[in-house]
C-alpha positions as CSV (number, residue, x, y, z in Angstrom):
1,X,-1.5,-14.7,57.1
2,X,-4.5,-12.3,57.5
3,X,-3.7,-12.9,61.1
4,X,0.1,-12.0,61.4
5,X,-0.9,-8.7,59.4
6,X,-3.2,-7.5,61.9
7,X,-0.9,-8.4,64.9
8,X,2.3,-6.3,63.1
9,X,-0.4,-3.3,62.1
10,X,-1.2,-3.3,66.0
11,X,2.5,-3.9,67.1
12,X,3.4,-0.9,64.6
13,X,0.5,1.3,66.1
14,X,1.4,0.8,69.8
15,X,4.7,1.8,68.9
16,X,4.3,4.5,67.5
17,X,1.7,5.3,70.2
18,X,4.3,5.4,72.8
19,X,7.0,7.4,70.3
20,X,4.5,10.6,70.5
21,X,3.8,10.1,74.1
22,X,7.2,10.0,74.3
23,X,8.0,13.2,72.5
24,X,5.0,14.7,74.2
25,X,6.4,13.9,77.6
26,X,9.6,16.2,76.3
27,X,7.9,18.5,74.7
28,X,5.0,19.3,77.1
29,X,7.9,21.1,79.8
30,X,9.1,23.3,76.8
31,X,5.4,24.7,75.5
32,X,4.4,24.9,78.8
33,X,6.9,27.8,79.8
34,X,6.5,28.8,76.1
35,X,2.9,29.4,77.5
36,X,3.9,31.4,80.1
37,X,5.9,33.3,78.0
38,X,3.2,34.8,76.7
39,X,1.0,35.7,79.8
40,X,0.1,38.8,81.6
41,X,0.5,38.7,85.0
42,X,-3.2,38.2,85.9
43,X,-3.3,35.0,83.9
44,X,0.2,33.6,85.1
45,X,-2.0,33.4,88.6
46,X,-5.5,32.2,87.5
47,X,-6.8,29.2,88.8
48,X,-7.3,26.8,87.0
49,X,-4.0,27.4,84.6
50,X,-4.3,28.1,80.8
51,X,-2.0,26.0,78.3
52,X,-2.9,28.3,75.6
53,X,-2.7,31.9,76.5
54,X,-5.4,34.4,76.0
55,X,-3.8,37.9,75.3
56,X,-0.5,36.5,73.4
57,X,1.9,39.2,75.8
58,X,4.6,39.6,73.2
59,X,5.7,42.6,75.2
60,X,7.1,40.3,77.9
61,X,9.9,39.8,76.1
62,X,10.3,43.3,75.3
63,X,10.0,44.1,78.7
64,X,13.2,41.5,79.6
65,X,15.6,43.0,77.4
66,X,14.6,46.5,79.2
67,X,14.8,44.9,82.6
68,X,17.9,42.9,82.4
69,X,20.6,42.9,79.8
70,X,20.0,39.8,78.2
71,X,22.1,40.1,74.9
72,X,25.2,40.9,77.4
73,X,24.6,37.6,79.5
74,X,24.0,35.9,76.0
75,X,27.6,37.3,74.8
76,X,29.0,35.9,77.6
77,X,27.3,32.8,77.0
78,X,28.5,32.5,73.7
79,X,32.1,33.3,75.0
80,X,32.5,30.7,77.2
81,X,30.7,27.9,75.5
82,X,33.1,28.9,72.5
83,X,36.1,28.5,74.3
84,X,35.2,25.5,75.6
85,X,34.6,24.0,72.5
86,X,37.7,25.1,70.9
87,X,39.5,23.6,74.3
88,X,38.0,20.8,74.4
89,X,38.4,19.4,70.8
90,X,42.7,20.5,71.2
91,X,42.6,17.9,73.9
92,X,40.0,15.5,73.2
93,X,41.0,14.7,69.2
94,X,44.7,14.1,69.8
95,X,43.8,12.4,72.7
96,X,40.9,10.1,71.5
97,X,43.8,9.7,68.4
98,X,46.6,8.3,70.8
99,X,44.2,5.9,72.7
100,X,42.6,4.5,69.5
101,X,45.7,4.1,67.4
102,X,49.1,3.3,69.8
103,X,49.1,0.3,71.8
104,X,49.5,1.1,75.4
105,X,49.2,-0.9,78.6
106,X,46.6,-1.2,80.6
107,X,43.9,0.7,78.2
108,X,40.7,-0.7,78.7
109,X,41.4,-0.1,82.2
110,X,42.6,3.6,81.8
111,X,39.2,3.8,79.1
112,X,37.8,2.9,82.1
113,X,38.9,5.6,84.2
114,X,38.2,7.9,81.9
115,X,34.8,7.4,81.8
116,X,34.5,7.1,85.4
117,X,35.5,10.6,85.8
118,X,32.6,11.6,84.4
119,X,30.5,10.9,87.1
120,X,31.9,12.8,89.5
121,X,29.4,15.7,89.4
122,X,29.8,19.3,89.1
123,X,28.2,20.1,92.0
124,X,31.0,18.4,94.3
125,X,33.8,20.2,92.7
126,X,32.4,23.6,93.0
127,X,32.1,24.0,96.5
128,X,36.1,23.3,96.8
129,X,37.0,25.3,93.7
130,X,35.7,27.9,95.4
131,X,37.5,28.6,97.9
132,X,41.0,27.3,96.0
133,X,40.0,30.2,93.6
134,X,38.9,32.7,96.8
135,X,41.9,32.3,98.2
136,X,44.0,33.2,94.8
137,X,42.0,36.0,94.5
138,X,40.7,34.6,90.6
139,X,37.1,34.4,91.3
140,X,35.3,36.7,88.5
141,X,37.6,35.4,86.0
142,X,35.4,33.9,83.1
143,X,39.1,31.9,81.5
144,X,38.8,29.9,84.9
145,X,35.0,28.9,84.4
146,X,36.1,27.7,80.7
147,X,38.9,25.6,82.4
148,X,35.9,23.6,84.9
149,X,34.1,23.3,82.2
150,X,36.5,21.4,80.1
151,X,37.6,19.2,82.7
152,X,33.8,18.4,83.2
153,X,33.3,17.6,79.9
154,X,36.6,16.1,78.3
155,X,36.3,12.6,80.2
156,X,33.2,12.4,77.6
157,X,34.4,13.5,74.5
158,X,37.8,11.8,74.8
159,X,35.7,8.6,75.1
160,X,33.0,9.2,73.0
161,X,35.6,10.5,70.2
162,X,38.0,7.4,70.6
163,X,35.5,5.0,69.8
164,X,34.7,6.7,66.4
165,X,37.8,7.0,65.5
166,X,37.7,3.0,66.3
167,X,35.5,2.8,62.9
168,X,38.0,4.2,60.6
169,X,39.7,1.4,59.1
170,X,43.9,0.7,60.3
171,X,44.2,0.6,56.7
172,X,43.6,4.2,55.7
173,X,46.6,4.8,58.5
174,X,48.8,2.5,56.4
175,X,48.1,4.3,53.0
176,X,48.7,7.4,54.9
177,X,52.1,6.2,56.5
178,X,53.3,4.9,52.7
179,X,52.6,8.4,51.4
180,X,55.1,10.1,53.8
181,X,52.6,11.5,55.9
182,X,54.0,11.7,59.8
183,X,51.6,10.6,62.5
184,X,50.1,14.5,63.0
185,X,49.4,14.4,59.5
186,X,47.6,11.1,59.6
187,X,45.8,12.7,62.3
188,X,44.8,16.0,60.4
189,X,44.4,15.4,56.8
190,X,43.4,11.5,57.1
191,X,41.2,10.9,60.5
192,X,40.5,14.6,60.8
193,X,38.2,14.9,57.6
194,X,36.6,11.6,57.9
195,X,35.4,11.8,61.8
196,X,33.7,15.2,61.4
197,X,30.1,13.9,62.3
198,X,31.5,12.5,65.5
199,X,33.6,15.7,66.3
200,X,30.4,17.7,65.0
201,X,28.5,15.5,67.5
202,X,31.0,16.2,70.1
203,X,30.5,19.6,69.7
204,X,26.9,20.0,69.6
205,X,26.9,17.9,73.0
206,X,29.8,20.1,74.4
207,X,27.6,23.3,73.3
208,X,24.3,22.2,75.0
209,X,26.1,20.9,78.2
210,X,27.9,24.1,79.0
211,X,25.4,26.6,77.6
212,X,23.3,25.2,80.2
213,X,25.3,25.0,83.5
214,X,24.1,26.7,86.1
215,X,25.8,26.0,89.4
216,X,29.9,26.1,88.4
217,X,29.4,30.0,86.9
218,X,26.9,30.8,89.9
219,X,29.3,29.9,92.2
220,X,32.3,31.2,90.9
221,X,30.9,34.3,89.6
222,X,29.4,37.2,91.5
223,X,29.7,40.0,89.3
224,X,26.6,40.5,87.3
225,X,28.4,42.1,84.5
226,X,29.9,38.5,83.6
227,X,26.6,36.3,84.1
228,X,25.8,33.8,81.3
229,X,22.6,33.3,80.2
230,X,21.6,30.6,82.7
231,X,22.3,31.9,86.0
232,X,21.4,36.1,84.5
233,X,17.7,34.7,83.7
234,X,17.5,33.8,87.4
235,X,17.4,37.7,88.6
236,X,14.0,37.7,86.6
237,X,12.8,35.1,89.0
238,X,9.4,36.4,91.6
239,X,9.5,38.0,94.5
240,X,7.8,38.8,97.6
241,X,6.6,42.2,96.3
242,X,6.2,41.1,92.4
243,X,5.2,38.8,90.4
244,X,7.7,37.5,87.3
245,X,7.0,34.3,86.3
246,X,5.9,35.7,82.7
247,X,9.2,37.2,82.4
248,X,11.6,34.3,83.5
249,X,9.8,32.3,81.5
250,X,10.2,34.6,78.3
251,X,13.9,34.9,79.5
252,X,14.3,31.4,79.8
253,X,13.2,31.1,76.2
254,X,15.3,33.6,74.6
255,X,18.2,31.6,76.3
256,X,17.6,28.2,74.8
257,X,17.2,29.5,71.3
258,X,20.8,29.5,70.3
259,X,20.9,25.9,71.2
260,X,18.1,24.5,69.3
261,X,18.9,26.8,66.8
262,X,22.5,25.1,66.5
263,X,20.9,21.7,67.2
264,X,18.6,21.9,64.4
265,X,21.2,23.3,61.7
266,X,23.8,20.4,62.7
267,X,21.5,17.5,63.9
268,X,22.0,15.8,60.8
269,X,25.8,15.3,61.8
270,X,24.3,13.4,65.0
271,X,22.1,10.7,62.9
272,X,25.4,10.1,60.6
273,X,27.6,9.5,63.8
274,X,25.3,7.4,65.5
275,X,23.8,5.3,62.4
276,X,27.0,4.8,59.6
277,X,30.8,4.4,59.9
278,X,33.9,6.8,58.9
279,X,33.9,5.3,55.3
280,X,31.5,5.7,53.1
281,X,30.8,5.2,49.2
């Protein structure tokens, strides 16, 4: 017995071992341009590097909203990730609805499709979008950046919302149906209430994935005036006359804030989607 306890103690502490080496692995890229953030220029370049800065350069970031306007590519930010949220769950709900509920031909293969589609990569879509949108003269146009974005990220969400709306028992739909309610009713005042951690989920993964692109709105945007967040920081970037490392990397941290800012309030939404069904009580 005395045995066994020791060999779980030891199986418990190697796992653990390897959870904060884990987290450290993620973390460790975050605090290390958190680091920078707060570096004069002179220490940005000395050799050999400091993790923990020295004269704590809060003024960098004062010095970014002077240099660029920040807020206005965070605006923009906000405006397109907004819209594509709102876009995405119109399609994606009544979508994920229909492919869990009605019985259709061929649906694990279409499921199948579906999910395919999202690895096609951004990156090879661009390029062509481009010059389809060049040659309509709609380049600059941030409603057509919202549009790429959705159809990046709906294959996902349709998916990922189906199969929660899987968990919700057939018999709520048949209670629903005996109380006069039509099937868009089922859909908003049954399945609708009962799948918001997954939708919540849906949107927090939404959020992060197109607060973060870079290359769609870099390539189909070349005024300045219209830049999100992620491609505007990228002017604060070094050059051959001048040194900005300090500054991108204080720029690069006010641009992620909104989105562990909205991770942290909602992350609870996450753990009940991933770890408990529709029904509870």
């Amino acid at each position: 017995m005395m045995v066994g306890a020791k060999k779980q103690r030891w199986i418990k502490i190697g796992l653990y071992t390897s959870y904060v080496l884990v987290v450290l692995s993620f973390l460790f890229p975050l605090l290390w341009v958190l680091s920078l953030s707060l570096q004069t220029r002179f220490e940005v370049l000395q050799v050999p590097p400091s993790i923990i800065p020295t004269s704590f350069a809060i003024g960098n970031y004062r010095e970014v909203l002077d240099s660029a306007p920040v807020l206005q590519y965070l605006w923009n930010s906000f405006r397109i990730v907004a819209s594509t949220v709102v876009l995405t769950l119109l399609i994606a709900i009544p979508a994920a609805f229909a492919l869990s509920r009605y019985r259709m031909k061929f649906k694990s293969q279409l499921m199948v499709a579906v999910l395919m589609t999202q690895m096609i990569s951004a990156v090879v879509i661009t390029i062509p979008l481009y010059r389809l949108f060049a040659s309509w003269g709609l380049l600059n146009q941030l409603w057509l950046v919202v549009l790429v974005y959705v159809a990046v990220v709906l294959p996902f969400t349709t998916w990922f919302l189906k199969n929660y709306i899987d968990t919700v028992p057939v018999d709520m739909d048949e209670a629903a149906i005996i109380d006069g309610c039509n099937k868009w009713q089922m859909l908003s005042r049954v399945l609708f209430p009962v799948s918001i951690p997954g939708i919540v989920s849906v949107v927090i993964i939404v959020a992060v994935q197109s607060w973060s692109q870079f290359v769609i709105p870099f390539i189909l945007i070349d005024d300045a005036s219209l830049y999100p967040v992620s491609v505007g920081v990228v002017n604060l970037q070094s050059t051959q006359t001048q040194i900005t490392t300090h500054l991108l990397a204080a720029g690069s941290i006010m641009s992620i804030i909104p989105v562990v800012v909205l991770f942290v309030l909602l992350q609870r939404y996450i753990v009940g989607a991933l770890t408990s069904g529709a029904v509870k009580g």
